[in-house]
LOKOLTOR-149848 format. One line per 3 residues: number of its first residue (from 1); for each residue y, x, z of N, C-alpha, C. Coordinates in nm, 2 decimals. Last residue first. Layout:
NUM) Y/X/Z/Y/X/Z/Y/X/Z | ...
END
This chain:
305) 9.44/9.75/10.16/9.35/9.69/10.20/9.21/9.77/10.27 | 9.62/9.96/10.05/9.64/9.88/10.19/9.54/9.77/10.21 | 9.41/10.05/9.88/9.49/10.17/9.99/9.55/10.09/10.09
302) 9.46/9.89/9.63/9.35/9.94/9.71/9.38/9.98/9.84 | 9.79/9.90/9.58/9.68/9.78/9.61/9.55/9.80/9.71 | 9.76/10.14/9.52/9.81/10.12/9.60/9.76/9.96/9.68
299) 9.56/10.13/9.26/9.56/10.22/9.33/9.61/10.18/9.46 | 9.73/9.93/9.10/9.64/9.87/9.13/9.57/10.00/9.27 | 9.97/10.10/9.06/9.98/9.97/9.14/9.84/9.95/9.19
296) 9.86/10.33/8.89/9.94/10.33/9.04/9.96/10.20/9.13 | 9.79/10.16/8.69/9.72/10.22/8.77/9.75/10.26/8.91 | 10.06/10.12/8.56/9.97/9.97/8.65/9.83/10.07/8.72
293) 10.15/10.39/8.53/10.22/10.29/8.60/10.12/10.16/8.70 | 9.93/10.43/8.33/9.94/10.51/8.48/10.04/10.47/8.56 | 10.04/10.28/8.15/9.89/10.25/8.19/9.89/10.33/8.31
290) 10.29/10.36/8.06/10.27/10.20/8.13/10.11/10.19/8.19 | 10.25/10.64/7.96/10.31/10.62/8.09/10.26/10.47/8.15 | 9.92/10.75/7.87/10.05/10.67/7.83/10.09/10.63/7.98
287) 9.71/11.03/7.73/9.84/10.96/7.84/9.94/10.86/7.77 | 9.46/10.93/7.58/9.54/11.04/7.59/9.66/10.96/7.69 | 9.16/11.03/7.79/9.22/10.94/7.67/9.39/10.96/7.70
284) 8.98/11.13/8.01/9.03/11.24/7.86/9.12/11.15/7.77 | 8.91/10.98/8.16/9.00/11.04/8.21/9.04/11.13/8.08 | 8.88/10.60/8.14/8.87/10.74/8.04/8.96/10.84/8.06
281) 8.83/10.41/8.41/8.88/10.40/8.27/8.81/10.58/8.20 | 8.77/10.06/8.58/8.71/10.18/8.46/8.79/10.26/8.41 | 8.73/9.96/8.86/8.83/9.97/8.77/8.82/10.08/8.68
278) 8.44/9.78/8.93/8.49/9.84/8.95/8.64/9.88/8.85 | 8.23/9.62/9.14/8.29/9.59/9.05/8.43/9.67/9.07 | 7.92/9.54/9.30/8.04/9.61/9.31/8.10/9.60/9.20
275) 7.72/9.27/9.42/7.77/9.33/9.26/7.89/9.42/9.32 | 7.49/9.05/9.62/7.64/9.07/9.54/7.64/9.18/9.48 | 7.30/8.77/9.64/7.36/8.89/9.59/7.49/8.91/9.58
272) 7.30/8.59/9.97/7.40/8.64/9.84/7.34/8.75/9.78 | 7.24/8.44/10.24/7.14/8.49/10.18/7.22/8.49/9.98 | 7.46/8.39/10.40/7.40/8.50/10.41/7.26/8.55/10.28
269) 7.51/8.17/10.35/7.62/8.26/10.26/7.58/8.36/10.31 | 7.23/7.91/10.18/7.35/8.00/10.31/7.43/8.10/10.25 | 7.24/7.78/9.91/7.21/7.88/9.98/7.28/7.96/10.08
266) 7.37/7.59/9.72/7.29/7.55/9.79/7.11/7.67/9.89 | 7.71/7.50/9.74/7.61/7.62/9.74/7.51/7.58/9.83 | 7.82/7.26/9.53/7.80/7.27/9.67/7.71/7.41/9.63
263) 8.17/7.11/9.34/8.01/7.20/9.33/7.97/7.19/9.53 | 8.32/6.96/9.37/8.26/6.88/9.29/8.13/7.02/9.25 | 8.51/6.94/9.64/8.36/6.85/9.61/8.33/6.83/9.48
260) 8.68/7.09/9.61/8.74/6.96/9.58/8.63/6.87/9.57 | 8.60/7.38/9.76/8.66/7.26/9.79/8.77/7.11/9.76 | 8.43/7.39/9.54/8.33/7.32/9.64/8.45/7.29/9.73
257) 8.66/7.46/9.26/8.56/7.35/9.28/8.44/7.30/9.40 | 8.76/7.69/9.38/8.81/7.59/9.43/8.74/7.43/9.44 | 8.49/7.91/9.43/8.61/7.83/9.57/8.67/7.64/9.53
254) 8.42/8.00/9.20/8.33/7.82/9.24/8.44/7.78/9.39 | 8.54/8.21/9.23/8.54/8.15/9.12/8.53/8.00/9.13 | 8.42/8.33/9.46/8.56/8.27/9.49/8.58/8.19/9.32
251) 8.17/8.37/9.42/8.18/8.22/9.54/8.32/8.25/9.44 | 8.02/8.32/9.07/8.09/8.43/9.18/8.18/8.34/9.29 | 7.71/8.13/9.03/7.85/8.12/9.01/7.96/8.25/9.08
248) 7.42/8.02/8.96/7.51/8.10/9.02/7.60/8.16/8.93 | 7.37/7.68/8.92/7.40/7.77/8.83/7.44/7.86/8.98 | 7.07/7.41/8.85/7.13/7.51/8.95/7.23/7.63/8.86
245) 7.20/7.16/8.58/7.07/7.23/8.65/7.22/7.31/8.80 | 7.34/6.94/8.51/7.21/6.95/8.46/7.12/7.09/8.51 | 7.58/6.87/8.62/7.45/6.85/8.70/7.32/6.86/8.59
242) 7.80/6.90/8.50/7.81/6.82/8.48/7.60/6.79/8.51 | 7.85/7.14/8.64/7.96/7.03/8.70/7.87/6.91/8.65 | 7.69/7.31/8.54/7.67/7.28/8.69/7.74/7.16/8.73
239) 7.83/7.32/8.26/7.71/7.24/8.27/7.68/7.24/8.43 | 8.03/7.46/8.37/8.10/7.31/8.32/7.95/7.21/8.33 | 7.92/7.69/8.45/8.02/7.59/8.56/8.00/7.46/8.49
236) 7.88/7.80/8.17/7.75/7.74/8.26/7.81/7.65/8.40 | 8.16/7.80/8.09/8.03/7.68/8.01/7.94/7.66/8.09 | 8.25/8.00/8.25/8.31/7.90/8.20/8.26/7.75/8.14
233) 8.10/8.23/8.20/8.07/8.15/8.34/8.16/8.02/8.35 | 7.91/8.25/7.91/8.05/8.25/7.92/8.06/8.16/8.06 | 7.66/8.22/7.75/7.66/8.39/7.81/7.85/8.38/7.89
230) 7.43/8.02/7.89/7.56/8.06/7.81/7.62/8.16/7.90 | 7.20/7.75/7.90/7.19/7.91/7.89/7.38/7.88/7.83 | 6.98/7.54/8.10/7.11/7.58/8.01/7.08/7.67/8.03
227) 6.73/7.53/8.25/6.81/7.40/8.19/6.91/7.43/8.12 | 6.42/7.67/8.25/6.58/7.70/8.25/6.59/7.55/8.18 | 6.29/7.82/8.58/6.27/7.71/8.47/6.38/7.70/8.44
224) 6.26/8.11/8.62/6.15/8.07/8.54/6.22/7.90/8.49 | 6.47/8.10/8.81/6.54/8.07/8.69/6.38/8.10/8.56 | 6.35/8.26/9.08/6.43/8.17/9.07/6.48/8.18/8.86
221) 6.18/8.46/9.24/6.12/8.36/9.15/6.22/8.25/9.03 | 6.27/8.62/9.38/6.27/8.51/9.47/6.22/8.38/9.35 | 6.33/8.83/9.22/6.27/8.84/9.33/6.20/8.72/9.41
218) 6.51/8.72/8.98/6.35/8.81/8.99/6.24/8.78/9.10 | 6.73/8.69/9.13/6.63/8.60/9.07/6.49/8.59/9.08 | 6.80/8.98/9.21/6.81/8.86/9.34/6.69/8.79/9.28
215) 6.81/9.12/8.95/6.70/9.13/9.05/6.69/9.03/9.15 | 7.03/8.94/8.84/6.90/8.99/8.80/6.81/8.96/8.90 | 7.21/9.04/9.03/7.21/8.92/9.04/7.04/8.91/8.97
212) 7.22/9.30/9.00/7.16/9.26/9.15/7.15/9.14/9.15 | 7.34/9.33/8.75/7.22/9.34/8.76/7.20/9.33/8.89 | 7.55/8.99/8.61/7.51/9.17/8.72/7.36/9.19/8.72
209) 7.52/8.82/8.32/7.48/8.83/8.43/7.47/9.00/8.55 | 7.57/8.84/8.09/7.66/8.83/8.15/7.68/8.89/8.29 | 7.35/8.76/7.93/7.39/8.92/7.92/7.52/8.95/8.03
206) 7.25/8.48/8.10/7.22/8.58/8.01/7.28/8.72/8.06 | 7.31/8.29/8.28/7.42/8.36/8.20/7.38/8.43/8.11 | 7.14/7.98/8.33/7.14/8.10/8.31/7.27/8.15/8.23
203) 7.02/7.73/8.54/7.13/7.76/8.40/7.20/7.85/8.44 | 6.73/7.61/8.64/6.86/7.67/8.66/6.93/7.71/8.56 | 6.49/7.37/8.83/6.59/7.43/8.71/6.75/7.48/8.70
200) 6.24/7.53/9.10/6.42/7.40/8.99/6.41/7.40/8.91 | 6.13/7.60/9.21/6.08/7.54/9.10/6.19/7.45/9.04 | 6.27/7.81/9.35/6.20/7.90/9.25/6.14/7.75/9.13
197) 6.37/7.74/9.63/6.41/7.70/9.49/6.35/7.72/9.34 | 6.26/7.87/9.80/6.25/7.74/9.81/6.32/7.63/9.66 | 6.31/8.11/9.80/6.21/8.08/9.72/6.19/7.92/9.70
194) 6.59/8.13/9.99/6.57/8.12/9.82/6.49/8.11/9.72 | 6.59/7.95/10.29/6.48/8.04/10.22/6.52/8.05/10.03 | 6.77/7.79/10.38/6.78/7.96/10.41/6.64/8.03/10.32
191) 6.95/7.59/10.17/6.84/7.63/10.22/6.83/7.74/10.26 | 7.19/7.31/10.24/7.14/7.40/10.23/6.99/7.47/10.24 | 7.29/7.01/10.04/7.12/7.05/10.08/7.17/7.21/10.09
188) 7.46/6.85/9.89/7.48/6.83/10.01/7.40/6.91/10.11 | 7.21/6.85/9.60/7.39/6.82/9.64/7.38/6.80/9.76 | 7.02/6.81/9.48/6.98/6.88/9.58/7.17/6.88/9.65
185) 7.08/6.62/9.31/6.97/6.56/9.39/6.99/6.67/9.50 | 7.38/6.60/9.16/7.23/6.70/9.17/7.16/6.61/9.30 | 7.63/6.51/9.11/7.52/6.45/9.12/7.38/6.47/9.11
182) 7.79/6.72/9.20/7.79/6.63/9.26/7.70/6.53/9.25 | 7.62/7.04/9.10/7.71/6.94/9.12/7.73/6.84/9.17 | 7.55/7.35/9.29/7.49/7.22/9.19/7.65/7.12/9.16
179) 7.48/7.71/9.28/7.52/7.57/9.31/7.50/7.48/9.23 | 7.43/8.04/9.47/7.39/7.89/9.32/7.41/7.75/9.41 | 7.64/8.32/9.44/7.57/8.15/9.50/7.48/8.08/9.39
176) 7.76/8.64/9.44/7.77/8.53/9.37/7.64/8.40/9.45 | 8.08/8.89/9.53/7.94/8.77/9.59/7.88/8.70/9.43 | 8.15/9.14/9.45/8.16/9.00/9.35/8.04/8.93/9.43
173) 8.35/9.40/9.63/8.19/9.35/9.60/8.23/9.16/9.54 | 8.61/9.58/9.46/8.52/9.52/9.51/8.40/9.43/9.50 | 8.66/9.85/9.32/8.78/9.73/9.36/8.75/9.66/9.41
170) 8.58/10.19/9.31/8.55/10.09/9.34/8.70/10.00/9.36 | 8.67/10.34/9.01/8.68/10.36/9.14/8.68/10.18/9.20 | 8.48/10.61/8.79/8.54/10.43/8.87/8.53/10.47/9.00
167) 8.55/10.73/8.44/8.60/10.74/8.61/8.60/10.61/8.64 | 8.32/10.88/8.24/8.41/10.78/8.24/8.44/10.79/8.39 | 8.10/11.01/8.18/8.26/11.12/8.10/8.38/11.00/8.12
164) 7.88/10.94/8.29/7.98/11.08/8.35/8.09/11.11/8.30 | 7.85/10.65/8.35/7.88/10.72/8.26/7.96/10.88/8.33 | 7.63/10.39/8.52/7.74/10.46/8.54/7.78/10.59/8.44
161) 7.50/10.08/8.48/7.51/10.25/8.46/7.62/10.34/8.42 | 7.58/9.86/8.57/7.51/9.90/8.64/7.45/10.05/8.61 | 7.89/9.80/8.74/7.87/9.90/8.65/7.75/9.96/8.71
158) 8.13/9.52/8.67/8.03/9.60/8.75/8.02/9.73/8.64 | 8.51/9.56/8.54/8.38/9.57/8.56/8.25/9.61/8.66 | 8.75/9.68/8.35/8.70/9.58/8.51/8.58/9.53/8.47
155) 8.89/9.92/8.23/8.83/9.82/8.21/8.80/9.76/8.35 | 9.24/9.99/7.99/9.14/9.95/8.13/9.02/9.89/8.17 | 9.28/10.05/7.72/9.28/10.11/7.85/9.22/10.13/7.98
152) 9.11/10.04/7.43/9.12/9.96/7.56/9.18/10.08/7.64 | 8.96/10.22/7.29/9.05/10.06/7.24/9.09/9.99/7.29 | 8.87/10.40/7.29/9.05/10.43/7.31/9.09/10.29/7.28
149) 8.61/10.49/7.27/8.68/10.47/7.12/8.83/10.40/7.15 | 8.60/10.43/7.53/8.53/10.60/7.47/8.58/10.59/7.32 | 8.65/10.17/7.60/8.70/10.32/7.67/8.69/10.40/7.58
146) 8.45/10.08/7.50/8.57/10.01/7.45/8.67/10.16/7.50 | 8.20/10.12/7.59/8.21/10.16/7.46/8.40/10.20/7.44 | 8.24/10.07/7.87/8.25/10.16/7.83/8.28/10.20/7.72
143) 8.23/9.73/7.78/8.38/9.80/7.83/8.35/9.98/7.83 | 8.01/9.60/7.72/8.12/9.61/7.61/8.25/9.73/7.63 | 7.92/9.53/7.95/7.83/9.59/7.88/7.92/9.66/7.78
140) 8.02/9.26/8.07/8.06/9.44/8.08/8.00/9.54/8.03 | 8.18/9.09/7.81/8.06/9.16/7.89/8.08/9.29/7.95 | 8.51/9.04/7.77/8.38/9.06/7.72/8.31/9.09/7.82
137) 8.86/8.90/7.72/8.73/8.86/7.84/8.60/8.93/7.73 | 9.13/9.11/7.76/9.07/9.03/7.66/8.94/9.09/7.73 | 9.52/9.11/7.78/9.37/9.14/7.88/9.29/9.01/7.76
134) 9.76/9.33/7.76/9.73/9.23/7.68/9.62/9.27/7.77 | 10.16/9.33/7.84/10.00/9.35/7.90/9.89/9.29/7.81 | 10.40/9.51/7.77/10.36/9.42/7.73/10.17/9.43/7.77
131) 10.71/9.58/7.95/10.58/9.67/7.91/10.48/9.51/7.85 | 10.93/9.46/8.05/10.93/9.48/7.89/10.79/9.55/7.87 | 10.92/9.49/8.26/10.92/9.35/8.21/10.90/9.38/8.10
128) 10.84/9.69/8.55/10.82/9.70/8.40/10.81/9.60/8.35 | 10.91/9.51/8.81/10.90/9.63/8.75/10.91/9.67/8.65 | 10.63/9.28/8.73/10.79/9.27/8.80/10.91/9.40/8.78
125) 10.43/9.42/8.63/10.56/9.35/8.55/10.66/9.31/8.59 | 10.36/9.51/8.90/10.37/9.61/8.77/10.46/9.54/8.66 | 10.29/9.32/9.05/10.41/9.37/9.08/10.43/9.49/8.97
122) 10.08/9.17/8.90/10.22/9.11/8.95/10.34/9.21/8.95 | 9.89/9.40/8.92/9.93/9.34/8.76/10.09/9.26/8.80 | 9.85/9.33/9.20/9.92/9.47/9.11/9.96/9.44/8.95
119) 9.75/9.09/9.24/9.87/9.15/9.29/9.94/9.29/9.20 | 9.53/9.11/9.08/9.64/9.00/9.04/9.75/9.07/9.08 | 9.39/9.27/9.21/9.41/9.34/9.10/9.51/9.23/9.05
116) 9.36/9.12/9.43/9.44/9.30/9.50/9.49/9.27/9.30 | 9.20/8.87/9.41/9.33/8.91/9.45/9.40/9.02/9.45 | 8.99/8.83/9.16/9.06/8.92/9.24/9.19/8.94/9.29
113) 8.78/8.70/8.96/8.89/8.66/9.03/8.87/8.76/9.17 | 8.66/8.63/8.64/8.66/8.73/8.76/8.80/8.73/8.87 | 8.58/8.55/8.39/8.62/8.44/8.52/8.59/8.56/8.66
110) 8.41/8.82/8.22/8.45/8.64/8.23/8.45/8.58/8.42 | 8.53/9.15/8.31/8.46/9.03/8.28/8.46/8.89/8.28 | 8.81/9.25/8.12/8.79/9.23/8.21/8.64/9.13/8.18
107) 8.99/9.51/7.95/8.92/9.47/7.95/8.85/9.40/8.05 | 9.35/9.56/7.91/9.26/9.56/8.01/9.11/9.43/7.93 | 9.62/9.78/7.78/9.51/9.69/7.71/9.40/9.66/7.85
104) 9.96/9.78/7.78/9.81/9.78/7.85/9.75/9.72/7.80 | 10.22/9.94/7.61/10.18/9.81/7.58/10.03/9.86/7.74 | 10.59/10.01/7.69/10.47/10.02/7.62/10.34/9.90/7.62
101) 10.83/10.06/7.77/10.83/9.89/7.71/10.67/9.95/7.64 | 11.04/10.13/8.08/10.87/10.10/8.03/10.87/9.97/7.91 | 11.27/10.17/8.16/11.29/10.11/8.03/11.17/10.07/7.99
98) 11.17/10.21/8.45/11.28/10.08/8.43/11.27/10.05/8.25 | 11.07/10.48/8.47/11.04/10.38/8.47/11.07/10.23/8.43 | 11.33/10.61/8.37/11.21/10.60/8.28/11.14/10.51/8.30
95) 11.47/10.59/8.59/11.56/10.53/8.44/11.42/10.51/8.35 | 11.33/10.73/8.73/11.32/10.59/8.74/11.42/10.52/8.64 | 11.36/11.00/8.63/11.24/10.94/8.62/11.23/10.76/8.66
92) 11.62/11.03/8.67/11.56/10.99/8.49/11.48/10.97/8.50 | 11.71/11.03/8.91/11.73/10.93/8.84/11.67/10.94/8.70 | 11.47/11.30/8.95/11.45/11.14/9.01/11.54/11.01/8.94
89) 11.66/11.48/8.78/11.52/11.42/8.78/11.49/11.30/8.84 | 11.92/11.58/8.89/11.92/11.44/8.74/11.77/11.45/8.77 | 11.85/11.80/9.04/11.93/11.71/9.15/11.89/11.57/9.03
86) 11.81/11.95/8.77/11.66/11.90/8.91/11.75/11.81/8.99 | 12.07/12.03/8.70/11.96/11.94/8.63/11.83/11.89/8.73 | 12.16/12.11/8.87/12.22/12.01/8.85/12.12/11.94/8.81
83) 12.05/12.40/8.87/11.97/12.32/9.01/12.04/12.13/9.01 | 12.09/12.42/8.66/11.94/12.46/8.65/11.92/12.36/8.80 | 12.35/12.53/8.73/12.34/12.45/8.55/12.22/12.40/8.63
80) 12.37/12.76/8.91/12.39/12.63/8.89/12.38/12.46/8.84 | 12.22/12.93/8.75/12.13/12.84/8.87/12.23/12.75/8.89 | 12.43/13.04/8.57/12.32/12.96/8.54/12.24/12.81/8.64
77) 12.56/13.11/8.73/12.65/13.00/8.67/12.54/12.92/8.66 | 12.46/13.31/8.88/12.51/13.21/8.95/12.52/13.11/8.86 | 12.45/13.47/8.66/12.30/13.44/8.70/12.35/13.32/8.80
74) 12.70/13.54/8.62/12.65/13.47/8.51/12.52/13.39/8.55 | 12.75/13.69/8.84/12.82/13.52/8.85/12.75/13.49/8.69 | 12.57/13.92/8.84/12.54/13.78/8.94/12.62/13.66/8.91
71) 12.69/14.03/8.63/12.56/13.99/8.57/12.55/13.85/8.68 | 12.93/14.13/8.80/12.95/14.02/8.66/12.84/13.95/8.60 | 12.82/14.05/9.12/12.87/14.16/9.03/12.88/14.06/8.88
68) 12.94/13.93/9.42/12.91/13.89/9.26/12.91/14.03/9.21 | 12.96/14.09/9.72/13.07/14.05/9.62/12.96/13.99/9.52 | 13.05/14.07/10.08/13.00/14.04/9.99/13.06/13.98/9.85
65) 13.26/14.33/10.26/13.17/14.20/10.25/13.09/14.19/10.12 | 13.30/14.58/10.27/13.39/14.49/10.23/13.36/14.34/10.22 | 13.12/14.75/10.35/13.21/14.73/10.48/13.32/14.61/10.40
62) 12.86/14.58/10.16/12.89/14.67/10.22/13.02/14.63/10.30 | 12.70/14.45/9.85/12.72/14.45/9.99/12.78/14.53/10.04 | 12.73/14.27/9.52/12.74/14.40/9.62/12.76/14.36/9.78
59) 12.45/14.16/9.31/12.55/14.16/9.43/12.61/14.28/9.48 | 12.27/14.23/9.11/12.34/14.08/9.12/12.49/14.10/9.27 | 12.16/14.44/8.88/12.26/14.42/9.01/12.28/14.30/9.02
56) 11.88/14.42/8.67/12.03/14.41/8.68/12.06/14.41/8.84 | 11.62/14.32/8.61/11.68/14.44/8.56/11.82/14.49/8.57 | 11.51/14.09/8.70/11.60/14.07/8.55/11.67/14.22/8.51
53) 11.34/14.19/8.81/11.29/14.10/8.73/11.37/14.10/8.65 | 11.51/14.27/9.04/11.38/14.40/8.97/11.35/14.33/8.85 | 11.63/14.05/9.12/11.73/14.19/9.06/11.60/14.24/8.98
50) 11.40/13.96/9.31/11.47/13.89/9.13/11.60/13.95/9.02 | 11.38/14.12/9.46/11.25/14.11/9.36/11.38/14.02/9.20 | 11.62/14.12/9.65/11.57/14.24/9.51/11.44/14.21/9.43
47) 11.61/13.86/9.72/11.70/13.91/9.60/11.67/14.02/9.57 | 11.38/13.89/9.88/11.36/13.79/9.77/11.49/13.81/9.66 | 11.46/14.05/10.04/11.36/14.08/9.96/11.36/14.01/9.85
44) 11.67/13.90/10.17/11.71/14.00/10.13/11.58/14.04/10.01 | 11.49/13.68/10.28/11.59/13.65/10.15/11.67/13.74/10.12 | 11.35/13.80/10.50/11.34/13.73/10.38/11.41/13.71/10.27
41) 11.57/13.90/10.61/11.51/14.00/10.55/11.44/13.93/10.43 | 11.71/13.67/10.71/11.78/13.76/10.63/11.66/13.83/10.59 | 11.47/13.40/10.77/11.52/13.47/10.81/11.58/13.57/10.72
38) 11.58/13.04/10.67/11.50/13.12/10.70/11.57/13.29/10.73 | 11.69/12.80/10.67/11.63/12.80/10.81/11.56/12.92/10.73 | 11.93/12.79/10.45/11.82/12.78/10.44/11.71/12.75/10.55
35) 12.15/12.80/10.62/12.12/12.70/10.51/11.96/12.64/10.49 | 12.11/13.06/10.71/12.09/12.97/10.79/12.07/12.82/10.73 | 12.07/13.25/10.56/11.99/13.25/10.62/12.01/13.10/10.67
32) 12.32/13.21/10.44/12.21/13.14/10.29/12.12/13.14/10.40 | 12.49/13.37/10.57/12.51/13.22/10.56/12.39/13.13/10.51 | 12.33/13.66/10.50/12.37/13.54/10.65/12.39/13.41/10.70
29) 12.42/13.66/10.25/12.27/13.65/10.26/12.30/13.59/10.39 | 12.71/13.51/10.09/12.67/13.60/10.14/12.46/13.55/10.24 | 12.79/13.24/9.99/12.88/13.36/10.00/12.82/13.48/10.07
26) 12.63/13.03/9.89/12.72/13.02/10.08/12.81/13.13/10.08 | 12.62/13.03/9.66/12.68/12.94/9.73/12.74/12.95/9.84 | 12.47/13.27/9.66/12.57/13.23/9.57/12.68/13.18/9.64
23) 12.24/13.16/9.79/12.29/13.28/9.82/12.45/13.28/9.77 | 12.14/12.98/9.65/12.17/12.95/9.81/12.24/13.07/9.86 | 12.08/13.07/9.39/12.16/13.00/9.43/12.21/12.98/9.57
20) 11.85/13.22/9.55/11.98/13.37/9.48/12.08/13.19/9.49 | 11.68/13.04/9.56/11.75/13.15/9.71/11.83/13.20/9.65 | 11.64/12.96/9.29/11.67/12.89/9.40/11.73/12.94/9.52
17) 11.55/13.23/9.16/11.67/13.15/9.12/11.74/13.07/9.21 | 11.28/13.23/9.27/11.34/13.32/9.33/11.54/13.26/9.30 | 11.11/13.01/9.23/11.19/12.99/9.41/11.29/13.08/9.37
14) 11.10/13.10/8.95/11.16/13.06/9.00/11.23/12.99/9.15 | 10.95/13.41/8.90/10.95/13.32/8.99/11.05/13.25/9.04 | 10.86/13.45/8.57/10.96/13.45/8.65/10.92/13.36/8.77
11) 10.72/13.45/8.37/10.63/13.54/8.47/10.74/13.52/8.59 | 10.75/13.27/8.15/10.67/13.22/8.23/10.62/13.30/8.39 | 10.99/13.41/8.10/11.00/13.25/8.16/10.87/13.24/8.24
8) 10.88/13.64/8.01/10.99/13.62/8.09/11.01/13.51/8.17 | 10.75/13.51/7.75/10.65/13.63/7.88/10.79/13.62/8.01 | 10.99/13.46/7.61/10.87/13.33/7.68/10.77/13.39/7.77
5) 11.10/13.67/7.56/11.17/13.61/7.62/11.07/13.46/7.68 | 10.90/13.80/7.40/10.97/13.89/7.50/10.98/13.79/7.61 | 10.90/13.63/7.19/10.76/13.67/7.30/10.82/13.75/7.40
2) 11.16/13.66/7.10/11.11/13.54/7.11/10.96/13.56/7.21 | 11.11/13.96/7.01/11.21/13.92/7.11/11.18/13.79/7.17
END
């Protein structure tokens, strides 16, 4: 009986409940035609397929008008009940949103600054106050793993290899410069050529570093001579500040420091690597509402830009 009655549920075409209510309601197929904007035959067929389904009469027609039979006002009562409850969806879904008290984990790389992804984190807790955000700085090297063992939600990141069983969707390109400090010798000095640098000395990120930044180097000879190393863009700034070598820096990171004079780029802004940098996550990991909430923000974020 229990398999009977769940073969039932699932084989039933609910539109059909829907028209038999409009039917109900208006008192006859005619009136429901027009309710509806569709035509009588239509909705004549559509109440015998849902008669043939539940095995019963639902109405009478004829020179007396239109009647209920006892099985239709029970099957009315129902769709009643049935269409109350769908009219209560939207308020329960934003009652749902509103109580969001779960938690985001976001994995992000050191000193990465992005306006769209601030905005959305903004307007996700404006919204959801009680959802609890936590974001913790590693390599991006670090952030697939962190996905694929669920220990993170989100990650932010380049991504110089890409994973099949992970999803990105671009958030944008990360310029980055090399700059000096105020008391670098080369301070105040653009150059269009970036070989023209190759005999400096420069202070390196290590594992930190994108791979187009890499190759930029590579290419143009640059960081054979090293004055610092640290894998944190927080330490190698501090040593650029304090002029012991060339550092590349991501521009908007180094923004505010060249405009308070105390870094300079000492490479036109045409001659940049830059790095795409993306919003990671794990389409198999298991659903939580607060993380497809700030998803949808950061999503929309994208979309008007």
């Amino acid at each position: 009986m229990a398999k009977s009655i769940a073969s039932f549920s699932r084989n039933l075409d609910w539109n059909l409940l829907k028209t038999f209510h409009e039917i109900a309601q208006s008192g006859g197929i005619s009136r429901a035609s027009g309710a509806l904007s569709r035509k009588q035959p239509a909705l004549s067929l559509a109440l015998k397929r849902l008669e043939s389904q539940l095995g019963v009469k639902l109405c009478e027609r004829g020179p007396s008008g239109f009647a209920l039979t006892d099985e239709g006002m029970l099957i009315a009562d129902s769709c009643g009940s049935i269409n109350g409850l769908v009219q209560q969806l939207p308020r329960k879904v934003s009652k749902a949103g509103d109580s969001v008290a779960g938690r985001v984990s976001i994995q992000v790389v050191s000193c990465l600054v992005c306006d769209r992804l601030d905005s959305a984190i903004s307007r996700f807790h404006g919204s959801h106050p009680k959802a609890e955000i936590i974001i913790d700085i590693k390599t991006g090297d670090s952030v697939a793993g962190a996905l694929l063992r669920d220990e993170i939600d989100i990650g932010v990141a380049p991504a110089s290899a890409p994973r099949s069983d992970l999803k990105y969707d671009f958030l944008f390109d990360e310029a980055h410069r090399p700059y000096v400090g105020p008391a670098h010798r080369l301070f105040g000095r653009t150059f269009d050529d970036p070989g023209a640098l190759a005999a400096e000395a420069f202070i390196l990120t290590g594992a930190d570093e994108p791979d187009a930044l890499t190759e930029f180097r590579t290419r143009h000879g640059l960081g054979r001579v090293v004055a610092g190393l640290s894998e944190h863009l927080d330490a190698a700034k501090r040593l650029a500040l304090l002029n012991v070598g060339i550092c590349f820096l991501p521009e908007k990171f180094a923004e505010p420091d060249v405009q308070a004079g105390r870094l300079w780029p000492v490479l036109r802004e045409s001659e940049r690597p830059s790095s795409p940098v993306f919003i990671i996550t794990n389409p198999r990991a298991p659903r939580k509402l607060a993380r497809q909430l700030l998803l949808s923000e950061i999503s929309g974020s994208l979309e008007t830009h």
